[in-house]
Biopython code that builds the backbone (N, CA, C, O; Angstrom):
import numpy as np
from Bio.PDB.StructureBuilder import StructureBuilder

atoms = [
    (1, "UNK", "N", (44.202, 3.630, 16.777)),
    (1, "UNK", "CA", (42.922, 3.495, 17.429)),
    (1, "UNK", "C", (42.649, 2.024, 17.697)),
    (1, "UNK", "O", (43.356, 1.127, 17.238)),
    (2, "UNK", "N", (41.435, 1.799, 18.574)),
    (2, "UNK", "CA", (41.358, 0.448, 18.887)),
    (2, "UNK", "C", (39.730, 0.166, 19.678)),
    (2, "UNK", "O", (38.986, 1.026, 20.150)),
    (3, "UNK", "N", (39.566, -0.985, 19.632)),
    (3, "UNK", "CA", (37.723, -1.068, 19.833)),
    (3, "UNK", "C", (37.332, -0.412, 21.078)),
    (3, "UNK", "O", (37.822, -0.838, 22.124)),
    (4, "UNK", "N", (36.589, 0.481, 21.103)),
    (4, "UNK", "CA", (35.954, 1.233, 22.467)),
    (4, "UNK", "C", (36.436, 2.947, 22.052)),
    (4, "UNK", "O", (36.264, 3.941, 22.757)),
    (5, "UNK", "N", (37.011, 2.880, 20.826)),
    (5, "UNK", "CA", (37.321, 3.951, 21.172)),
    (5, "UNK", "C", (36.611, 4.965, 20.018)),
    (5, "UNK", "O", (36.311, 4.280, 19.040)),
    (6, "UNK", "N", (36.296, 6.205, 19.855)),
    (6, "UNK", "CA", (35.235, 6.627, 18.278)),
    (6, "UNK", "C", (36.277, 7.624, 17.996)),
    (6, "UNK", "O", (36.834, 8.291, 18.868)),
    (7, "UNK", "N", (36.554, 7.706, 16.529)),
    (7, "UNK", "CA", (36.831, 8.913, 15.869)),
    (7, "UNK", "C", (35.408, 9.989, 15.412)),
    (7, "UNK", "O", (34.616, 9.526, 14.591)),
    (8, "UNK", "N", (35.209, 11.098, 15.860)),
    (8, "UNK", "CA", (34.572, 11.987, 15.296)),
    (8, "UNK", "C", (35.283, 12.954, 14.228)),
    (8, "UNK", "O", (36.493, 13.144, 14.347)),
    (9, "UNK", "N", (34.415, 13.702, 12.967)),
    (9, "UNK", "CA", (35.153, 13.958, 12.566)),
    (9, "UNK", "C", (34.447, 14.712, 11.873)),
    (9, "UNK", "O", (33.275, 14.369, 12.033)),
    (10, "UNK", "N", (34.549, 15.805, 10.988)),
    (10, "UNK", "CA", (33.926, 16.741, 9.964)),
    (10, "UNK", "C", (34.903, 17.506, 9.403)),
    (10, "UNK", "O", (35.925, 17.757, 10.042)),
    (11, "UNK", "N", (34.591, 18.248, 7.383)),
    (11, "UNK", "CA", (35.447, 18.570, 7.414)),
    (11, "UNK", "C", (34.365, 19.451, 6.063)),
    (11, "UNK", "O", (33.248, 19.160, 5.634)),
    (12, "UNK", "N", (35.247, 20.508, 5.738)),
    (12, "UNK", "CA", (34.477, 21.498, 4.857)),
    (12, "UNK", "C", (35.624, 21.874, 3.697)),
    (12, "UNK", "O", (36.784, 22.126, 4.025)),
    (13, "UNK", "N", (35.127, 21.886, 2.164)),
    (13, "UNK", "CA", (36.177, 21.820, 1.205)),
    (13, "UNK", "C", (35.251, 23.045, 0.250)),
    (13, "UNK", "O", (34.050, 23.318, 0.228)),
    (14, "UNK", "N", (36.344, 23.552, -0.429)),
    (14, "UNK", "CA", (35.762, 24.194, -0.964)),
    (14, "UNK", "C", (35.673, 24.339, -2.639)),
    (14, "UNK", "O", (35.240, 25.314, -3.253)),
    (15, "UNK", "N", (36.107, 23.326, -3.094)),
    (15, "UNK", "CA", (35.442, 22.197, -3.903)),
    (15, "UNK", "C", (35.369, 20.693, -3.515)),
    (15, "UNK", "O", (36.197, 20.233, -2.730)),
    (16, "UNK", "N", (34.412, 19.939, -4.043)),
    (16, "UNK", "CA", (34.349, 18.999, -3.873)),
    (16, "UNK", "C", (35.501, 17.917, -4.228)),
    (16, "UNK", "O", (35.816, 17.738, -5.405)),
    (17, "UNK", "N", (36.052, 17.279, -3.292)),
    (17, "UNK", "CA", (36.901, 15.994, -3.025)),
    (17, "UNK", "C", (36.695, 14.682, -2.847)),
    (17, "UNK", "O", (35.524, 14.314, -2.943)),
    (18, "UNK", "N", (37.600, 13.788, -2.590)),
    (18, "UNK", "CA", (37.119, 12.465, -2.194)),
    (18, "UNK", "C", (37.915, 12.190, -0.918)),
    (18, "UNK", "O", (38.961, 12.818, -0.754)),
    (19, "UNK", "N", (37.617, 11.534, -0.238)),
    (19, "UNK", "CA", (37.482, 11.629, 1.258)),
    (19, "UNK", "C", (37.314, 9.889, 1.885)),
    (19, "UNK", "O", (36.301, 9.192, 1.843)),
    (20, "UNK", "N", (38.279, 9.638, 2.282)),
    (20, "UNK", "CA", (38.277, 8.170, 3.208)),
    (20, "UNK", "C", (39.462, 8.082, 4.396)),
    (20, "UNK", "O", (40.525, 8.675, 4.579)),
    (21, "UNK", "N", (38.740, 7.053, 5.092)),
    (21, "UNK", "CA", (39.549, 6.560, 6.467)),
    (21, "UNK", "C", (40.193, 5.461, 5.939)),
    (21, "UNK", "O", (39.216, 4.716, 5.876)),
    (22, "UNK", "N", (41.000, 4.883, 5.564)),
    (22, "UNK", "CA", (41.901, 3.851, 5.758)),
    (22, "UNK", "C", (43.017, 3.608, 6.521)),
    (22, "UNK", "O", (43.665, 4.388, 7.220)),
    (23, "UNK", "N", (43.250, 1.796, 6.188)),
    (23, "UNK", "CA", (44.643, 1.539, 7.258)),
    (23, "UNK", "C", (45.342, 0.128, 6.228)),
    (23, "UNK", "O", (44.841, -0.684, 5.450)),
    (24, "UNK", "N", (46.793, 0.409, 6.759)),
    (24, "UNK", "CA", (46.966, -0.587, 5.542)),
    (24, "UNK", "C", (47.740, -1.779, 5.992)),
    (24, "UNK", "O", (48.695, -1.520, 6.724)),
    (25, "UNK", "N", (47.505, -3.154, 5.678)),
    (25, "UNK", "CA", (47.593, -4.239, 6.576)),
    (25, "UNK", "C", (48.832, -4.844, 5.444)),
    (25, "UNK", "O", (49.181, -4.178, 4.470)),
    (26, "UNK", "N", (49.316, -5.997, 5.719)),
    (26, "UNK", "CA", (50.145, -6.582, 4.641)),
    (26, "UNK", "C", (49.330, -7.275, 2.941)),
    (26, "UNK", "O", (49.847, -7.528, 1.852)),
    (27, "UNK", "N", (47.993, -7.370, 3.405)),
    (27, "UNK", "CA", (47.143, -7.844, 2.103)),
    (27, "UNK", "C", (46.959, -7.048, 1.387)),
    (27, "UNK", "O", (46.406, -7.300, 0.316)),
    (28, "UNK", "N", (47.480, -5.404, 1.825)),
    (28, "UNK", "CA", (46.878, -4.522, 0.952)),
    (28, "UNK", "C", (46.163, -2.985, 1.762)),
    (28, "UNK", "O", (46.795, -2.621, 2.754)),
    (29, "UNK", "N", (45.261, -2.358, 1.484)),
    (29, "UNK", "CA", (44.940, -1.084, 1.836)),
    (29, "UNK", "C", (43.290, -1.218, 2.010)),
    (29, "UNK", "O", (42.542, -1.034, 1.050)),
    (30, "UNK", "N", (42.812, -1.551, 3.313)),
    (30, "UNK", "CA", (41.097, -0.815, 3.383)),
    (30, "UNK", "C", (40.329, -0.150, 3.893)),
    (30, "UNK", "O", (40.471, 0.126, 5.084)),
    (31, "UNK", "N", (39.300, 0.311, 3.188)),
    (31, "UNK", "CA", (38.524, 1.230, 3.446)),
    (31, "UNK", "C", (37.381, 2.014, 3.945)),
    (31, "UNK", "O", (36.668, 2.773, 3.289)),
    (32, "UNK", "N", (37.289, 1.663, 5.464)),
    (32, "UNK", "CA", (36.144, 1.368, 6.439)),
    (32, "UNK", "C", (35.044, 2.251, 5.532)),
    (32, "UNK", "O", (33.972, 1.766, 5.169)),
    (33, "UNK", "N", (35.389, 3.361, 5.278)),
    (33, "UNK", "CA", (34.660, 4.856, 4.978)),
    (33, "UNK", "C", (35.317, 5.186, 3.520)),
    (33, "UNK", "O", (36.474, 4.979, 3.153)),
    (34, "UNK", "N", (34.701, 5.511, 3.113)),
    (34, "UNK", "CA", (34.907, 6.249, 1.411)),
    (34, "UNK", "C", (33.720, 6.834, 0.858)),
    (34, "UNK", "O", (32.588, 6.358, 0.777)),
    (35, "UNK", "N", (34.296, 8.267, 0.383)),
    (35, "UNK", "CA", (33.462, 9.094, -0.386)),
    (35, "UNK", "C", (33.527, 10.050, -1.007)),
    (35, "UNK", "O", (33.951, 11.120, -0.571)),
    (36, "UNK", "N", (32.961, 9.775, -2.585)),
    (36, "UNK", "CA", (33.709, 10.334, -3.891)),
    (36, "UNK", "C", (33.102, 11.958, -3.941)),
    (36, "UNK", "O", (31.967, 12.222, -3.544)),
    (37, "UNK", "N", (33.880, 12.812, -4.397)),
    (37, "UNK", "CA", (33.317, 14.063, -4.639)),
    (37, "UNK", "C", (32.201, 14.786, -3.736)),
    (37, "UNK", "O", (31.072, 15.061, -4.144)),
    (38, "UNK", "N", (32.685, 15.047, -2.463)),
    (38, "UNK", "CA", (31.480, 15.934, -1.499)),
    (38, "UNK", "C", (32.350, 17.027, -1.204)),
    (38, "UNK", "O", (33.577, 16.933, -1.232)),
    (39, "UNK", "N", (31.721, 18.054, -0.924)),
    (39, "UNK", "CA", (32.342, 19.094, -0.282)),
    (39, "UNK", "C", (32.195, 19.231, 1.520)),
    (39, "UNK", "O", (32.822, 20.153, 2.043)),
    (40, "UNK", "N", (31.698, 18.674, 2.055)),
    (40, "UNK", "CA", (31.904, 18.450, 3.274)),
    (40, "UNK", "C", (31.159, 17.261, 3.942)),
    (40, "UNK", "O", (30.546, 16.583, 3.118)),
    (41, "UNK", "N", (31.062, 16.849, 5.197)),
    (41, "UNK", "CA", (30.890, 15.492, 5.296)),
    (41, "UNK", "C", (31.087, 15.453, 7.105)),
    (41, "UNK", "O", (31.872, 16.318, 7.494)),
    (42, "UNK", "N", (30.779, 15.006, 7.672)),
    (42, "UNK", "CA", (30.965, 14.687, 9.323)),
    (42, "UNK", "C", (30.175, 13.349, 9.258)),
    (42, "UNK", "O", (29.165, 13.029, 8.632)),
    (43, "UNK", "N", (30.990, 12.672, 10.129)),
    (43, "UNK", "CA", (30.492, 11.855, 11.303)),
    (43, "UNK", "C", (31.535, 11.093, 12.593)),
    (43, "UNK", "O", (32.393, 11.506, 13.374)),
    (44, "UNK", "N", (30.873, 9.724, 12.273)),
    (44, "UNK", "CA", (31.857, 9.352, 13.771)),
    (44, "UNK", "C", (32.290, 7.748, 13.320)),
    (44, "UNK", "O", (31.353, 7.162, 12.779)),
    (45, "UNK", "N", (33.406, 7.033, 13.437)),
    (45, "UNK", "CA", (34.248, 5.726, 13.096)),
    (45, "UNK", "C", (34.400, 5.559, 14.388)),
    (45, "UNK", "O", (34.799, 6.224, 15.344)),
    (46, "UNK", "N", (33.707, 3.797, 14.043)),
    (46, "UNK", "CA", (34.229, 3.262, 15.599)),
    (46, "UNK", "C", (34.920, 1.963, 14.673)),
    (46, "UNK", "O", (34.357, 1.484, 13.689)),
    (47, "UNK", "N", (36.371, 1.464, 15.248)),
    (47, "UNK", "CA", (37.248, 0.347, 14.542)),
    (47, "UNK", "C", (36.717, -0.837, 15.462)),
    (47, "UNK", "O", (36.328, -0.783, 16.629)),
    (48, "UNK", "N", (36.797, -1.731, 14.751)),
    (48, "UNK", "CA", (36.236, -2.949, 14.771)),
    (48, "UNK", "C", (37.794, -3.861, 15.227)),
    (48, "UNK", "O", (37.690, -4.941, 15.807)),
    (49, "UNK", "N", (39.339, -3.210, 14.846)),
    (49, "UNK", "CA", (40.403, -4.057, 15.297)),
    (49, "UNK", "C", (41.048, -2.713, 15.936)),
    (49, "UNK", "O", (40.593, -1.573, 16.033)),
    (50, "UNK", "N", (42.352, -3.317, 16.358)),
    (50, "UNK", "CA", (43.511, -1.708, 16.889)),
    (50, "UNK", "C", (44.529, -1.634, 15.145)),
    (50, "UNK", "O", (45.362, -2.373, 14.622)),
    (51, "UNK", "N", (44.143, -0.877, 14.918)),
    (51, "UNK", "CA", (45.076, -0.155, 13.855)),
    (51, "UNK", "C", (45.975, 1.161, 13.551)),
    (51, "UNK", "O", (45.951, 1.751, 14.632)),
    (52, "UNK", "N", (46.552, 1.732, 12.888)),
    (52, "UNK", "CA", (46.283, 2.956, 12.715)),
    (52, "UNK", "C", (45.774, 3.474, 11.384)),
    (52, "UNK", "O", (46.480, 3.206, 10.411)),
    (53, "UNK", "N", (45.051, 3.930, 11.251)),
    (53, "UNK", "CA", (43.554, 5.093, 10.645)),
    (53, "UNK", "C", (44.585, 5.821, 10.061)),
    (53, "UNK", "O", (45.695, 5.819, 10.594)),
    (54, "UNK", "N", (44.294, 6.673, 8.660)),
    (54, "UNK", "CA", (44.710, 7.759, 8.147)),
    (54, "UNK", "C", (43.030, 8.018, 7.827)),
    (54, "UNK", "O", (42.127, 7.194, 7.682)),
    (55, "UNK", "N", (43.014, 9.437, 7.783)),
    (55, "UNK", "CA", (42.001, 10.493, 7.203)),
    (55, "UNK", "C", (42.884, 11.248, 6.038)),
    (55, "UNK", "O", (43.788, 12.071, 6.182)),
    (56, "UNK", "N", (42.200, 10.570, 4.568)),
    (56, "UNK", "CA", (42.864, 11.028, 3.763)),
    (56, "UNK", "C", (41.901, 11.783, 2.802)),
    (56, "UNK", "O", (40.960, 11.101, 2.393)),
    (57, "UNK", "N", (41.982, 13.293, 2.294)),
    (57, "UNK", "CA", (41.641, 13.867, 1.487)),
    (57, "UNK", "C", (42.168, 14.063, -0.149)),
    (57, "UNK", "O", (43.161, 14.748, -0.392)),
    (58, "UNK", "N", (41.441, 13.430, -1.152)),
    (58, "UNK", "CA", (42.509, 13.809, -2.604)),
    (58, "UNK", "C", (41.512, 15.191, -3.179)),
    (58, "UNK", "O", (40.301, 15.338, -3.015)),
    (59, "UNK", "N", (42.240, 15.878, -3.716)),
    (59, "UNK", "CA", (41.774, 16.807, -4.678)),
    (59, "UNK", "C", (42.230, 16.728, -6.367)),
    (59, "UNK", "O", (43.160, 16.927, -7.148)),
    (60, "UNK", "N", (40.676, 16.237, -6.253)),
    (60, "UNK", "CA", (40.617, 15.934, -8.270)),
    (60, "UNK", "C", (40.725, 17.046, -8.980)),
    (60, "UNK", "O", (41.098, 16.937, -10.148)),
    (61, "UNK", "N", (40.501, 18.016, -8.575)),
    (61, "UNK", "CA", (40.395, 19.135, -9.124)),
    (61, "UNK", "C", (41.683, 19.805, -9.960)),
    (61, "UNK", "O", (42.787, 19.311, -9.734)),
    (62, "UNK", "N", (41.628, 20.445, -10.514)),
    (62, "UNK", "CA", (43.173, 21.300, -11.161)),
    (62, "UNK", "C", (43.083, 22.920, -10.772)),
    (62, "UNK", "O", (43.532, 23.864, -11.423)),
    (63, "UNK", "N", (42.610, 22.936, -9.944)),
    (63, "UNK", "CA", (42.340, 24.074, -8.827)),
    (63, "UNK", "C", (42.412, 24.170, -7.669)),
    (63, "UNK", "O", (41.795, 23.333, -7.010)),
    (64, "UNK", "N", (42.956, 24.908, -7.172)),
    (64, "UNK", "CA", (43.484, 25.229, -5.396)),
    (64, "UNK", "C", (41.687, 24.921, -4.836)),
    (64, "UNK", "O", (40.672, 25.345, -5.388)),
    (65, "UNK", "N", (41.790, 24.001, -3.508)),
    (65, "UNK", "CA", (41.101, 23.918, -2.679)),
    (65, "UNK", "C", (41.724, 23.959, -1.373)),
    (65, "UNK", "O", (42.796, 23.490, -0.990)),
    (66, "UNK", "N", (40.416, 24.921, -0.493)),
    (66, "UNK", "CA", (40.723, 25.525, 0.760)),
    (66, "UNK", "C", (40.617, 23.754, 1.752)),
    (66, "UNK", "O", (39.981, 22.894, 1.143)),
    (67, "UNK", "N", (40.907, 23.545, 2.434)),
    (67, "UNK", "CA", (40.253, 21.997, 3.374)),
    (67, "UNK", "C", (40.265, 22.688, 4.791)),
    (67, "UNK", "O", (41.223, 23.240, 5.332)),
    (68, "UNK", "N", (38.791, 22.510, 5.338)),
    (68, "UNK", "CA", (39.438, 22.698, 6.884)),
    (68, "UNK", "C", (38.367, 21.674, 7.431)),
    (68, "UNK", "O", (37.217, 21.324, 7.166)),
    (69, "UNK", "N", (39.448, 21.360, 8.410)),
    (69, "UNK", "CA", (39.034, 19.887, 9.085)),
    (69, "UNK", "C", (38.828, 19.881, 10.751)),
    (69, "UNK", "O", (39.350, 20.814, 11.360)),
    (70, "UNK", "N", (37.853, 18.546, 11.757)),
    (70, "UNK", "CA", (38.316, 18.801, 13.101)),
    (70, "UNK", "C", (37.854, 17.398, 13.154)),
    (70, "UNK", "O", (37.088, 16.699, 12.491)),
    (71, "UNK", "N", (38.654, 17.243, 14.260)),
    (71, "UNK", "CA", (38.378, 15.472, 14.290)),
    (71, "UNK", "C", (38.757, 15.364, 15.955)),
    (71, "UNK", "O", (39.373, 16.188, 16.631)),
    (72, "UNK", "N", (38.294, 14.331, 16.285)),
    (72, "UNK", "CA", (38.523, 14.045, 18.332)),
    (72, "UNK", "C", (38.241, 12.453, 18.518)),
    (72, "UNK", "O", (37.568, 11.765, 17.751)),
    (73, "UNK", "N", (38.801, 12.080, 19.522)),
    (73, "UNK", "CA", (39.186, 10.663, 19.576)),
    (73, "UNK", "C", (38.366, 10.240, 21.215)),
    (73, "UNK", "O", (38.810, 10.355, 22.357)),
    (74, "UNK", "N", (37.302, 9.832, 20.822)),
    (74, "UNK", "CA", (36.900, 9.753, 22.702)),
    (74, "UNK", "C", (36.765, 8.211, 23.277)),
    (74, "UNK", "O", (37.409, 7.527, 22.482)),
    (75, "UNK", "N", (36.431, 7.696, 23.899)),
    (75, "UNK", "CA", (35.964, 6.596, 24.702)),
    (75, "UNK", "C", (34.542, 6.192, 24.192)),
    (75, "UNK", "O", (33.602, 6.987, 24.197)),
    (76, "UNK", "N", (34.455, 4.978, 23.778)),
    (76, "UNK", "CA", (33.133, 4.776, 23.747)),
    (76, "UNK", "C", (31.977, 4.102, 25.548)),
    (76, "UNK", "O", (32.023, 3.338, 26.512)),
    (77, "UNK", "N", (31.128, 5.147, 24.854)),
    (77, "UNK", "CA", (30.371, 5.044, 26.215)),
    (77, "UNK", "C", (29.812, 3.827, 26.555)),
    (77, "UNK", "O", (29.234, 3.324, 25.591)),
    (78, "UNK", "N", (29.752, 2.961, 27.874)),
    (78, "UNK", "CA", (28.648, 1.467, 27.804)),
    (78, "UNK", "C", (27.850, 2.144, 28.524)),
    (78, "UNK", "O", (26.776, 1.658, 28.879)),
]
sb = StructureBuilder()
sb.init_structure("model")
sb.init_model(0)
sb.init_chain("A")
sb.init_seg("    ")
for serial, (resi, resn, name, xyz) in enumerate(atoms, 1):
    if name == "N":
        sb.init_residue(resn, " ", resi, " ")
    sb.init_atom(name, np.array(xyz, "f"), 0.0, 1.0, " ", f" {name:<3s}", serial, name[0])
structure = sb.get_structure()
């Protein structure tokens, strides 16, 4: 991704997870977006450089969780 452009995104769990956008540069790994333990969550990332983005989900849990996700990549409007 790269400036002008938005990730939208939402996603529904069926226990609660932790949930971030990162990208990882040579200094290390960061984390525009992060968020601990929700079960679902939407919005929209606009990048500030051109990178590439992962949407990463962990499950803390010691139990099967369902994840369903939708995400779209558009143009930002002037």
């Amino acid at each position: 991704m790269a400036p002008g452009q938005i990730l939208d995104y939402s996603f529904e769990a069926t226990k609660p997870v932790d949930f971030n956008i990162h990208f990882h540069e040579d200094s290390g790994i960061s984390y525009p977006i992060e968020k601990k333990g929700v079960s679902s969550d939407h919005g929209s990332f606009t990048p500030q450089k051109k990178q590439f983005y992962c949407l990463m989900w962990t499950n803390f849990q010691h139990e099967f969780v369902t994840l369903t996700y939708t995400y779209g990549v558009r143009k930002e409007q002037k």
